[in-house]
C-alpha positions as CSV (number, residue, x, y, z in Angstrom):
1,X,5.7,-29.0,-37.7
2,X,5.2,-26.2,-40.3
3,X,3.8,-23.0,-39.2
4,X,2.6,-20.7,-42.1
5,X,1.8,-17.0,-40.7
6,X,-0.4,-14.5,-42.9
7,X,0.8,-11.8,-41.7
8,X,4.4,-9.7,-42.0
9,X,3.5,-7.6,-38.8
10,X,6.1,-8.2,-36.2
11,X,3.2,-7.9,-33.1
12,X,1.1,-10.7,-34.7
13,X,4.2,-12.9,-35.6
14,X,4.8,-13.0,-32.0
15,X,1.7,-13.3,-30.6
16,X,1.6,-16.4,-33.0
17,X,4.9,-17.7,-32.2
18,X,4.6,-17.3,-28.2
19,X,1.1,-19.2,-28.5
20,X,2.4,-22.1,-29.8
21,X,5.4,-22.2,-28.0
22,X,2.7,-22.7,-25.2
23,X,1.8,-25.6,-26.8
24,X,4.8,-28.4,-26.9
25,X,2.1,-31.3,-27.7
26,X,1.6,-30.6,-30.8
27,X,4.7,-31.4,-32.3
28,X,6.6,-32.6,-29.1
29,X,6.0,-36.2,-29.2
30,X,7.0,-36.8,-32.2
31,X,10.4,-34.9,-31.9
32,X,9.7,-32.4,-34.4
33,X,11.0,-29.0,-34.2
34,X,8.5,-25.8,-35.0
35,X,9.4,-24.0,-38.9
36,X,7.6,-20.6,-38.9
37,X,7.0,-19.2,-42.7
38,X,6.9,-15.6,-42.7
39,X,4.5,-14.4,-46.0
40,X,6.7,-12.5,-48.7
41,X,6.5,-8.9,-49.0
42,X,5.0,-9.3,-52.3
43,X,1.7,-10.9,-51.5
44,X,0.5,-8.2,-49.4
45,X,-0.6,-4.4,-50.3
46,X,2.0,-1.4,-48.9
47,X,0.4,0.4,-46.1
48,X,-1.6,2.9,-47.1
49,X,-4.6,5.7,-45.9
50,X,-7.9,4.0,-46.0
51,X,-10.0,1.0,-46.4
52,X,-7.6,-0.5,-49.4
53,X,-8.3,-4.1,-49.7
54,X,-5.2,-6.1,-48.2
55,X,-4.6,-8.6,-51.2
56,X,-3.9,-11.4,-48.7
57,X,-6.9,-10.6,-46.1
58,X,-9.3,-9.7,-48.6
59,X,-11.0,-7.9,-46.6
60,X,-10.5,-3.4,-45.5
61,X,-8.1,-2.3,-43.2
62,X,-10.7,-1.3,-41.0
63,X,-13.2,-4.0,-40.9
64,X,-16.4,-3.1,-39.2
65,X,-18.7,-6.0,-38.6
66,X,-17.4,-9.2,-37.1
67,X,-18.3,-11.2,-39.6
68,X,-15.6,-9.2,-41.8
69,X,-13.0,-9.2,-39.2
70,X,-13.5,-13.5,-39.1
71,X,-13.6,-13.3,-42.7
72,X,-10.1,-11.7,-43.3
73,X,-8.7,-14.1,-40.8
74,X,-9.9,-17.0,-42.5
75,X,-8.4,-15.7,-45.7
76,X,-5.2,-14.9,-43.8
77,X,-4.8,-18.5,-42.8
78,X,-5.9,-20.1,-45.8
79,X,-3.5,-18.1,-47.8
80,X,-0.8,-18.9,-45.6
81,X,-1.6,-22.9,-45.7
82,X,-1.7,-22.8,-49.3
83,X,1.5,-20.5,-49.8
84,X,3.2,-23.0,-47.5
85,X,1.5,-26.0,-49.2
86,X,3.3,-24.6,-52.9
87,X,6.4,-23.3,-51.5
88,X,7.5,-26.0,-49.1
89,X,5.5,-28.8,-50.3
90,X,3.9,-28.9,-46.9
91,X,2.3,-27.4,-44.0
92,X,0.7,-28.3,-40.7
93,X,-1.3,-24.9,-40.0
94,X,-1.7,-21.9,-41.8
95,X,-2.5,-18.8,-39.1
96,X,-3.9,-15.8,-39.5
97,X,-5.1,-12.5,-37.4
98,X,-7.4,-9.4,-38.2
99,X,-8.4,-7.0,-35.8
100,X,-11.4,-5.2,-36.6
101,X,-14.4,-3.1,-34.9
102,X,-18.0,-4.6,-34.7
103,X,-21.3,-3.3,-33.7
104,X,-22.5,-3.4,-29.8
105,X,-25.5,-0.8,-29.2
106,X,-25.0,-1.3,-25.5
107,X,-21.8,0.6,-25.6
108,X,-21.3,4.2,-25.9
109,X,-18.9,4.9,-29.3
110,X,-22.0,1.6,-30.3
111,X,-18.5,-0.2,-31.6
112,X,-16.0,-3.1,-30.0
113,X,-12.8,-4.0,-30.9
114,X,-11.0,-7.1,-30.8
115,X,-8.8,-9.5,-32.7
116,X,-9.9,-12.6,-34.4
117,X,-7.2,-15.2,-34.9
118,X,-8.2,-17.9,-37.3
119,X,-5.8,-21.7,-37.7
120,X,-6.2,-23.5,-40.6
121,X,-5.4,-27.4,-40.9
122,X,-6.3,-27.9,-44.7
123,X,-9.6,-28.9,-43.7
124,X,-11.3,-27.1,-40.9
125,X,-10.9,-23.5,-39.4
126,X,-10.3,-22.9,-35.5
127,X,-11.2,-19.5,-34.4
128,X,-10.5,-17.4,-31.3
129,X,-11.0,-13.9,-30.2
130,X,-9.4,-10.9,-28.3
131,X,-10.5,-9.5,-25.2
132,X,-12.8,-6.5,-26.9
133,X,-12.3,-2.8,-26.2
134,X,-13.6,0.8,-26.8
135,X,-11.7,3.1,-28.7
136,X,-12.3,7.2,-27.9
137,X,-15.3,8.2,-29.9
138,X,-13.0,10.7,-32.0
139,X,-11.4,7.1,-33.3
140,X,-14.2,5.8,-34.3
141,X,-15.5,9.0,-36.0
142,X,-12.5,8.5,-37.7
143,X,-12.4,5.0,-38.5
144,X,-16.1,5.2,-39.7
145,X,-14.4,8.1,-42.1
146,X,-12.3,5.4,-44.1
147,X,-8.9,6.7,-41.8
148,X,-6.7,3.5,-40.6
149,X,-6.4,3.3,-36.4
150,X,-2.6,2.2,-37.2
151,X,-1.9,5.8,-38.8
152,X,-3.5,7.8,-36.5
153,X,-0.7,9.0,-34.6
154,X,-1.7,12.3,-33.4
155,X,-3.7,10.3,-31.1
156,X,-1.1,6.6,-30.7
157,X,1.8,8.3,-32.1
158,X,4.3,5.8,-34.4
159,X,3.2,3.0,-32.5
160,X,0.2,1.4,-33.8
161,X,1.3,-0.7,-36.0
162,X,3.9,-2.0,-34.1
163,X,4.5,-4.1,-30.7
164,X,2.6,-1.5,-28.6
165,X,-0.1,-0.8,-30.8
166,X,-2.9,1.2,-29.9
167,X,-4.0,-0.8,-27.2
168,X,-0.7,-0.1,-25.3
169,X,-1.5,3.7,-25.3
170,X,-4.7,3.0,-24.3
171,X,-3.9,0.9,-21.3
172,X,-0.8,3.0,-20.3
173,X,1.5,0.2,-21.8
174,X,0.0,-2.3,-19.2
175,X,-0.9,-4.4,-22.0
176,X,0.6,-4.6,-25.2
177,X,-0.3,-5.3,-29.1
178,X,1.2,-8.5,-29.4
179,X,-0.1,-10.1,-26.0
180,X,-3.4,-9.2,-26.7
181,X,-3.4,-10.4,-30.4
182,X,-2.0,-13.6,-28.6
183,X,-5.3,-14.3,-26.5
184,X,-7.0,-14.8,-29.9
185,X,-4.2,-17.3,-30.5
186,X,-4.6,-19.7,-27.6
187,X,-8.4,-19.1,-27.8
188,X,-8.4,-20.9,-31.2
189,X,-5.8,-23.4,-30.4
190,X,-8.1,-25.1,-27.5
191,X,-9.8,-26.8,-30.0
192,X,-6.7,-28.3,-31.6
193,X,-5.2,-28.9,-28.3
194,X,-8.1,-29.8,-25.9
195,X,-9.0,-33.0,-25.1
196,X,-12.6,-31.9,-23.9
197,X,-13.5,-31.7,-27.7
């Protein structure tokens, strides 16, 4: 079974490959193994300040409605099918993950985050989320200024982007980047996986 990832961020590339590793059905009984394809370099923008387009997500580096957030994940894991498809001649899923803020008035910052992981099959999407979660007001000030949460480190210090992420300072490492991002995972593999469907 062929696993294409839309993503080069070590936190989400685990959070993908721990998922599925939870899920020996779907390649199991028919004595496959699992191949992961890692995205190049290349088809991705550098990191960089601000709401930059990522060429592979085609959505900002901050996205702030959850419409945008399951938009760049569908792109992620449509990419990632169709790189797969061209480079290997095949693929079973393409996966991809965006985390992004949304819009809840009930809240007091009036924005959410969470992680939206989106599988793709070729023909038909399956979407999860994250557990959602505040940031401090002064983040989303920030973020509403165009600045990335994964450079902010006066506030997370070098850690956002990677396996702690922001969400590990803000739980006092109780919970970490990658383990949240991999809730979104399982959540859009029921559908693949569940008989209930």
């Amino acid at each position: 079974m062929i696993v294409s990832i839309g993503s080069r961020s070590k936190a989400k590339i685990a959070a993908i490959t721990k998922a599925f590793s939870k899920y020996p059905e779907l390649w199991a009984d028919n004595d496959e193994r699992v191949e992961y394809i890692i995205i190049p370099k290349d088809m991705r923008i550098d990191e960089n300040f601000g709401q930059e387009k990522d060429k592979f997500s085609g959505v900002s580096c901050n996205p702030l409605t959850l419409s945008e957030t399951i938009k760049g994940a569908k792109n992620r894991a449509k990419n990632a099918y169709e790189y797969a498809e061209k480079n290997e001649n095949r693929c079973d899923f393409g996966v991809g993950i965006e985390a992004g803020m949304y819009r809840v008035e009930e809240v007091s910052t009036k924005y959410m985050d969470t992680s939206v992981c989106a599988i793709y099959d070729g023909k038909q999407y399956y979407v999860g989320f994250s557990p959602s979660f505040e940031y401090p007001q002064a983040v989303v000030n920030r973020v509403l200024q165009g600045e990335e949460v994964g450079f902010m480190q006066d506030i997370f210090g070098n850690t956002a982007k990677g396996r702690k992420g922001a969400i590990g300072v803000l739980t006092s490492e109780r919970l970490y980047r990658d383990e949240l991002e991999e809730q979104a995972v399982l959540m859009a593999l029921t559908k693949i996986t569940s008989s209930v469907y």
